[in-house]
C-alpha positions as a printed Julia matrix, in Angstrom:
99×3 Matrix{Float64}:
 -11.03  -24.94  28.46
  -8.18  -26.64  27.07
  -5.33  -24.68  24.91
  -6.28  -26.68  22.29
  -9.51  -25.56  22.19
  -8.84  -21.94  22.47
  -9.26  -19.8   18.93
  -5.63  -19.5   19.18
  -4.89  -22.93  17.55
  -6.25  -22.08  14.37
  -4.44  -18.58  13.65
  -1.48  -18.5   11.19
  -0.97  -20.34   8.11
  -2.62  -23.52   9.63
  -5.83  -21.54  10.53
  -6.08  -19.86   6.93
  -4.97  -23.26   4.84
  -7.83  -24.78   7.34
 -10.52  -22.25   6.61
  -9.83  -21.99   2.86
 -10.54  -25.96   2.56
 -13.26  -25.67   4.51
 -14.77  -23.12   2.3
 -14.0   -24.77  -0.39
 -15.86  -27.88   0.72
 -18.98  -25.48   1.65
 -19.32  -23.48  -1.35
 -17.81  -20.45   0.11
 -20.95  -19.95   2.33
 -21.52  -19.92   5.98
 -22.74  -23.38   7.47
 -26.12  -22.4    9.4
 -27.26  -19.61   7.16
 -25.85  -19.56   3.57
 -24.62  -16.27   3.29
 -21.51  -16.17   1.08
 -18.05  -14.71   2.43
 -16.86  -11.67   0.58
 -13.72  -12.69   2.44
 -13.49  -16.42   3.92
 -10.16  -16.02   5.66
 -11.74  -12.45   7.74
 -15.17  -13.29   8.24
 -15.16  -17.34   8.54
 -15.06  -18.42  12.17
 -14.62  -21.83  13.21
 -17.59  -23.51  14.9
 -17.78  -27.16  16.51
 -21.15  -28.81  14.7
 -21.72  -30.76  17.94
 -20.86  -28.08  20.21
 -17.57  -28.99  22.2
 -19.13  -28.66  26.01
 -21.15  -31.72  24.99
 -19.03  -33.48  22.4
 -15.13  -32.85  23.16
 -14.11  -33.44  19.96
 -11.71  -31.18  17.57
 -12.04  -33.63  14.99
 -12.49  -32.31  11.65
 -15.71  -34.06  10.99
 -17.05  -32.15  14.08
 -15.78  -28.31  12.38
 -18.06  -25.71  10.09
 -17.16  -22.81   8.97
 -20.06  -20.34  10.1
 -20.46  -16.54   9.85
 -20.23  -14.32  13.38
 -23.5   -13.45  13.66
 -24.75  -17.3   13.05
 -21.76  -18.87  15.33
 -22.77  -16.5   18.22
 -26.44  -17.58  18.17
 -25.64  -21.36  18.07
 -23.81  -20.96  21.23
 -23.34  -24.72  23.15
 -27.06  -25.6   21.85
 -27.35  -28.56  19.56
 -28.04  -27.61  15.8
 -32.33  -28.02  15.0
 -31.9   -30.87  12.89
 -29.85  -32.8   14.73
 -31.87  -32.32  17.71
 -35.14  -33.39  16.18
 -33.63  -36.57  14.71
 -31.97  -37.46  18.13
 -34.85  -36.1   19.77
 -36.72  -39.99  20.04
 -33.44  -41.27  21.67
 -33.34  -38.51  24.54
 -34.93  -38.81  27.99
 -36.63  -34.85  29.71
 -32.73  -34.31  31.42
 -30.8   -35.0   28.04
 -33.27  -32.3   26.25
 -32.96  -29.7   28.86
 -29.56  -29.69  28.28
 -29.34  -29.99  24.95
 -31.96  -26.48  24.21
């Protein structure tokens, strides 16, 4: 994993003026499940939408904001949606991987 990657390059002021856009941009609400933060800067964690062992991208575009609970269940699987709308374009290989 690259230090980059790690959680560690989103702590300090960076990390907090990150996650309080973010929030902003999301209603103050976790991604996957809607629940709103009580407190976005101690209970928003940082999850890659296209998860980063498949897509190594830190891009912006490719960040969430997402709840512990519902960034721990994603894990490195592709998000539902996206996987049934991609889901014509994929041979058996590509889907095993992907679940």
């Amino acid at each position: 994993m690259s230090r980059r990657h790690r959680n560690g390059h989103m702590r300090g002021a960076k990390g907090r003026r990150k996650r309080l856009r973010m929030a902003a941009e999301q209603d103050g609400r976790c991604f996957y499940c809607r629940t709103r933060f009580a407190d976005v800067l101690a209970e928003g964690t940082f999850d890659h939408f296209l998860p980063y062992a498949l897509w190594r991208a830190n891009a912006r575009w490719n960040l969430v904001l997402a709840c512990q609970a519902c960034n721990e269940a994603k894990g490195d699987a592709l998000p539902v949606g996206l996987l049934l709308l991609l889901w014509p374009l994929l041979d058996r290989t590509q889907l095993e991987v992907a679940a």
